[in-house]
C-alpha positions in Angstrom: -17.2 -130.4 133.6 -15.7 -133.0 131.4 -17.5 -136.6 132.1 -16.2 -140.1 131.7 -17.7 -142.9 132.4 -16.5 -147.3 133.3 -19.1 -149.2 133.0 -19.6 -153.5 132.7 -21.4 -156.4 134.3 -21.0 -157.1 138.1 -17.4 -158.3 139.0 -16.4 -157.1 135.3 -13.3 -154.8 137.2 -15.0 -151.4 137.2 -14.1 -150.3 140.3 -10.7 -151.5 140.6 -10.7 -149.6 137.3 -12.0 -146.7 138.7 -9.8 -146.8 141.5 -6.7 -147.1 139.1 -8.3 -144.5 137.1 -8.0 -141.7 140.0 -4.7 -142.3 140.8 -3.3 -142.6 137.5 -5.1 -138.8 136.5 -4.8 -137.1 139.4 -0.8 -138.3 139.3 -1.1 -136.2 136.3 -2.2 -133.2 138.2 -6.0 -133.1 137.2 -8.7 -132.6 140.0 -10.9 -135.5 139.3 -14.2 -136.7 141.1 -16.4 -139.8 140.8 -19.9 -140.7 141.0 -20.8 -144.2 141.5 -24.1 -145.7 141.3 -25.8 -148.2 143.4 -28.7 -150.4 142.9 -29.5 -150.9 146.5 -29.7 -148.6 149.4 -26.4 -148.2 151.5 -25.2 -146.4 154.7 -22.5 -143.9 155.1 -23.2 -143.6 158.9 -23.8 -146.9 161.2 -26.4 -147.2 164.1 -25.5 -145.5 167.1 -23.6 -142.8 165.8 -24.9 -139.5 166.1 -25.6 -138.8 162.1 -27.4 -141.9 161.7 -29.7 -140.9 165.1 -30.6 -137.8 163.3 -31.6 -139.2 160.3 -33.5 -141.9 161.7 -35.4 -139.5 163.7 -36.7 -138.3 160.4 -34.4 -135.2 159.4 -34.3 -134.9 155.7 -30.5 -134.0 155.6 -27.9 -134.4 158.2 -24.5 -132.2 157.2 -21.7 -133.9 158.6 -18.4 -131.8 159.3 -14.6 -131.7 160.6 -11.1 -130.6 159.6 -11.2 -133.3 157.1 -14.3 -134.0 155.2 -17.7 -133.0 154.9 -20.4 -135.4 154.3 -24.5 -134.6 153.1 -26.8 -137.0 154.0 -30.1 -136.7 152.2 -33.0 -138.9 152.5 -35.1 -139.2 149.7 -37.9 -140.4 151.3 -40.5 -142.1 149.0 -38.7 -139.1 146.2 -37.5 -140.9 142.9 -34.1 -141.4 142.3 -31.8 -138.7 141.4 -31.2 -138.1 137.3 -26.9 -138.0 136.9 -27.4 -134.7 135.3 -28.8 -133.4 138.9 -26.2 -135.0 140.6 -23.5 -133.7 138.7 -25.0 -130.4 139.3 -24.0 -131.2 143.3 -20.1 -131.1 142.4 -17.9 -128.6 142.5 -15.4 -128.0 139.7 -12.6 -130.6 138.7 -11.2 -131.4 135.5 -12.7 -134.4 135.1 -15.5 -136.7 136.7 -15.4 -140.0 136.2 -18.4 -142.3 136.5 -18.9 -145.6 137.7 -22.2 -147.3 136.6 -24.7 -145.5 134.9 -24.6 -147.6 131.5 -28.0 -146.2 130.0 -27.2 -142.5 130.2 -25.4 -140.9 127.0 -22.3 -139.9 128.3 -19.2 -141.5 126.9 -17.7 -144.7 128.7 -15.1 -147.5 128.9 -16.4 -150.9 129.1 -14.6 -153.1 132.0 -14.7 -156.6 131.0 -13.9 -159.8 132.6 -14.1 -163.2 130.3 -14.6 -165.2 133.8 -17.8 -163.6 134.4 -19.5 -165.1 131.2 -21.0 -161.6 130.6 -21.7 -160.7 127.1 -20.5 -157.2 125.9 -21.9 -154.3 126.3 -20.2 -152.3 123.7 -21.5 -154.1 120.4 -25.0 -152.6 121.1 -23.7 -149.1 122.8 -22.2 -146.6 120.8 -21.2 -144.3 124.0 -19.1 -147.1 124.7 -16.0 -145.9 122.9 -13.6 -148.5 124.1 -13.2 -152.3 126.2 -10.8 -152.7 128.9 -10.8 -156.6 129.2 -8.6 -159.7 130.8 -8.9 -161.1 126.9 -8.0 -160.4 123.7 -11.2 -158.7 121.4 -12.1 -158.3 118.0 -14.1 -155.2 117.8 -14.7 -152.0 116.2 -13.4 -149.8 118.6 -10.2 -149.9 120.9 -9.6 -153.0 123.0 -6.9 -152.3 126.1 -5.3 -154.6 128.7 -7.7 -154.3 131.6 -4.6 -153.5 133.5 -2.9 -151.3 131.2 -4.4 -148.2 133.6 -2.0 -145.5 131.9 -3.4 -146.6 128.0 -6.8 -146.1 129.7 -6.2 -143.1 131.0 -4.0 -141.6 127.5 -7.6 -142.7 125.6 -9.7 -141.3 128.3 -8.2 -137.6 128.9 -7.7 -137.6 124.5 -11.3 -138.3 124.3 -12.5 -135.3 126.7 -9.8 -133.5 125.5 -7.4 -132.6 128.9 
């Protein structure tokens, strides 16, 4: 699978990015998936509902199922974290994944910048981050776009993993 990654500071754009991102290449006619990481724990299922009773209760996965979507639960349970190589390896088959977060792993990425934040770059010190996507004009030494500019993103993006 071809991998492509948005990375940045918090409130730097990324998943507005992201979001624009899917659209944009799946309005293309590639299958696309994401992975997004998170750096605290989070709930798909709410107390009360019947998912969230069986996992409680101490089941290590609850499969979730309808007409429309399936959803895996698993716990971890005192487990480290998951590398993204052995998530990826949880997907089925697209065109392309796209990845939000993840900034240390090597893949290649687009850094989401927003001059508000007061962030510094992360690109200066990251070669895997081949290009900016920022509010502000940049002088760097790779390719700086409009953090709007979704479809120049997305022309750069599919060029680099070659769809």
């Amino acid at each position: 699978m071809r991998l492509y990654g948005v990375v940045g500071w918090k409130n730097a754009g990324k998943t507005g990015l992201m979001e624009r991102l899917v659209t944009e290449i799946t309005g293309r006619g590639f299958s696309v998936s994401t992975v997004k990481h998170a750096h605290h724990s989070f709930d798909v299922d709410h107390e009360g509902k019947d998912s969230y009773r069986h996992r409680i209760a101490g089941a290590s996965e609850v499969l979730l199922a309808s007409r429309n979507r399936v959803a895996l639960l698993q716990e971890l349970r005192a487990q480290e974290e998951p590398t993204l190589e052995a998530l990826l390896t949880r997907l089925r088959p697209v065109d392309l994944v796209l990845i939000e977060g993840y900034k240390r792993d090597a893949h290649l990425k687009v850094e989401a910048h927003r001059f508000a934040t007061g962030n510094p770059l992360i690109a200066p010190g990251d070669a895997t981050v081949r290009a900016v996507a920022s509010d502000t004009p940049l002088d760097l030494d790779r390719p700086v776009f409009d953090l709007n500019d979704t479809a120049a993103i997305a022309d750069f993006i599919l060029a680099e993993v070659g769809l």
